[in-house]
C-alpha positions as CSV (number, residue, x, y, z in Angstrom):
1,X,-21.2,-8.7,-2.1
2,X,-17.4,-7.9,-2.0
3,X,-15.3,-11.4,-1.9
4,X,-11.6,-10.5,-2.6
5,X,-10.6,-7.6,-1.2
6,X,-7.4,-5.4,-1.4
7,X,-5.6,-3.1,1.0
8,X,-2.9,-1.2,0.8
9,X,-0.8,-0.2,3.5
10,X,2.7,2.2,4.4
11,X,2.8,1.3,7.2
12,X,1.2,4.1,8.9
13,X,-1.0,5.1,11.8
14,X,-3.5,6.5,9.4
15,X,-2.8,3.2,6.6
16,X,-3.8,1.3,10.3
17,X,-7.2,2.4,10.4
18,X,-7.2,1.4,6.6
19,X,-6.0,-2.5,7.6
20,X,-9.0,-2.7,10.6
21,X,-11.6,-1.7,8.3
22,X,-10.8,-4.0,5.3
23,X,-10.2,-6.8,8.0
24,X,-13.4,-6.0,10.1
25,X,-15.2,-6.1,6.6
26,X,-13.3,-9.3,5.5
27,X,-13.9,-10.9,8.6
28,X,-18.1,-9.7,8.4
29,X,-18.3,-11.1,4.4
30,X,-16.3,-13.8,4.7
31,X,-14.0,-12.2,2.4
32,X,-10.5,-13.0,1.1
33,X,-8.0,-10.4,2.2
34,X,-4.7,-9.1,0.0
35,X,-2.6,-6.7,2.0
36,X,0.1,-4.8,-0.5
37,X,2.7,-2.3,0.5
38,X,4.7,-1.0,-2.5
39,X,8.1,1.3,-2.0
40,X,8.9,4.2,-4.1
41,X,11.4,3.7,-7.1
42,X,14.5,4.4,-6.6
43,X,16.2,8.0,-7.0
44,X,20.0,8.4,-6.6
45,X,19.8,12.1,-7.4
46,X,17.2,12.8,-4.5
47,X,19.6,10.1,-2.3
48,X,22.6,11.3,-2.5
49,X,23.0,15.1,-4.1
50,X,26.6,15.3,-3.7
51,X,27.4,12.4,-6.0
52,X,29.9,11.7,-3.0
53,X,28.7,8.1,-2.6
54,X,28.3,5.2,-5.3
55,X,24.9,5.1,-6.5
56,X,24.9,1.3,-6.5
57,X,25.9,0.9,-3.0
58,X,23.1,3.6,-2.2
59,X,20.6,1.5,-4.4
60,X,22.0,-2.1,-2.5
61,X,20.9,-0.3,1.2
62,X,17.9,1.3,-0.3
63,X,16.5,-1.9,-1.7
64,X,17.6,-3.5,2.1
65,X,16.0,-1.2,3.8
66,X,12.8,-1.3,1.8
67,X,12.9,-5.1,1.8
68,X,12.9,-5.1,5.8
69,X,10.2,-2.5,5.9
70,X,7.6,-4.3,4.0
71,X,7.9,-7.4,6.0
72,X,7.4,-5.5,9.3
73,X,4.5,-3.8,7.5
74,X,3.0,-6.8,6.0
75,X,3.7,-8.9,9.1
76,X,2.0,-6.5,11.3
77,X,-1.4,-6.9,8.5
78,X,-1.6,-10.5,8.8
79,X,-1.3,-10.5,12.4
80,X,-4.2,-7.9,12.3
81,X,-6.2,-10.1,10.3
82,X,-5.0,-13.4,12.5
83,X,-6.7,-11.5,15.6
84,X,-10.1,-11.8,13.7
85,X,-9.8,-14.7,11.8
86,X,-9.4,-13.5,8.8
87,X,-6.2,-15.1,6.1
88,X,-4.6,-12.4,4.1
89,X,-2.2,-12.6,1.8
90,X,0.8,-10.4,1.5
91,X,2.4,-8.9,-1.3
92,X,5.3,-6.3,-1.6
93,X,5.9,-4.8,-4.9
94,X,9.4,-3.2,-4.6
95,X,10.4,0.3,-6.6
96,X,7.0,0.6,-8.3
97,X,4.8,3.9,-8.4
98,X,2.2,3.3,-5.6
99,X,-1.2,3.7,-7.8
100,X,-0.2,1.8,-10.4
101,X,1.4,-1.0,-8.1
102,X,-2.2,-1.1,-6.0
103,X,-4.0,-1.1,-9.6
104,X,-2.1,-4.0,-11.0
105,X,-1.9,-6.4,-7.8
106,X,-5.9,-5.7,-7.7
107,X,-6.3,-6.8,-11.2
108,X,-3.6,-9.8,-10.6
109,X,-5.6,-10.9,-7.6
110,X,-9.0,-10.5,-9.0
111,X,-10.2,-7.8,-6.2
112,X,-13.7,-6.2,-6.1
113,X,-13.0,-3.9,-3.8
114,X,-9.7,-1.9,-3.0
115,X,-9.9,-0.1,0.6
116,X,-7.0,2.8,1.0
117,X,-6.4,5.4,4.0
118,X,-6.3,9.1,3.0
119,X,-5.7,12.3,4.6
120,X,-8.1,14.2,2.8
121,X,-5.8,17.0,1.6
122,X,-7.1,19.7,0.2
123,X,-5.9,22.3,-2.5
124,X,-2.1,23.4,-2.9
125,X,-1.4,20.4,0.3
126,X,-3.0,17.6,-2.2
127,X,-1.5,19.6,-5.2
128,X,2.2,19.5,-3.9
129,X,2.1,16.1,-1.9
130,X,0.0,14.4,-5.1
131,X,-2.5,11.8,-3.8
132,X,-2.2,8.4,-4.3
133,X,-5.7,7.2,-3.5
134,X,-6.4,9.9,-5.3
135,X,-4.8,8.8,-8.7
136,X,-6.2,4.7,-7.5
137,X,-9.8,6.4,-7.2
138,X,-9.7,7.8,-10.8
139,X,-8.3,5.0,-12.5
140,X,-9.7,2.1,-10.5
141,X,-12.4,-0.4,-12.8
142,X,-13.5,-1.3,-9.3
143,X,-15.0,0.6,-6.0
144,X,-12.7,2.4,-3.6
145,X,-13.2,2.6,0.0
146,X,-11.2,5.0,1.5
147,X,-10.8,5.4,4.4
148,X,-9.7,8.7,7.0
């Protein structure tokens, strides 16, 4: 069965549910866990559309910001996993797109199974948002739980 697995997380209430079910199912196979958060690459036109501000120090508090966020997020994983006995390692991949980020920390960690939340969006919603499990699921070599 599944010995390595993957999840990825936002940080979310719905990514939550995504952490307790790759941990319940770590915990049941005896599996190793990787937990990975990834944050969005950095735009200075969507950040500051006035040009009114320096796009480096924009960039310096972005990357802060996003730094701090996925150690909350990834501290709040392990502890998840702690509670059931279950080791995970934590990996943050800054200013990366999100599908590609998952694929390629799967791949580096030698995962055989990737488990991600999803809303389920359907039809101009999924169209206009785009759908990172979505893109993961397509592209993925290996099975995808996902998770709602």
């Amino acid at each position: 069965m599944y010995r390595n697995i993957l999840v990825a997380t936002d940080g979310s209430e719905l990514a939550g549910r995504g952490i307790e079910q790759a941990v319940a199912l770590a915990a049941a196979l005896r599996a190793a866990l990787v937990v990975v958060t990834v944050s969005e690459p950095w735009s200075a036109a969507l950040a500051d559309p006035t040009g009114l501000t320096t796009s480096g120090e924009l960039l310096d508090d972005y990357r802060a910001g996003a730094q701090a966020q996925a150690e909350r997020i990834l501290a709040a994983a392990q502890a998840t996993a702690a509670a059931r006995d279950v080791s995970a390692s934590v990996v943050y991949v800054p200013e990366r797109d999100p599908a590609d980020a998952i694929l390629e920390t799967a791949a580096a960690h030698g995962c055989d199974l990737l488990v991600m939340a999803s809303h389920g969006r359907r039809g101009l919603g999924r169209l206009l948002l785009g759908s990172q499990t979505q893109s993961v699921i397509t592209r993925s070599g290996v099975p995808v739980l996902v998770v709602r």
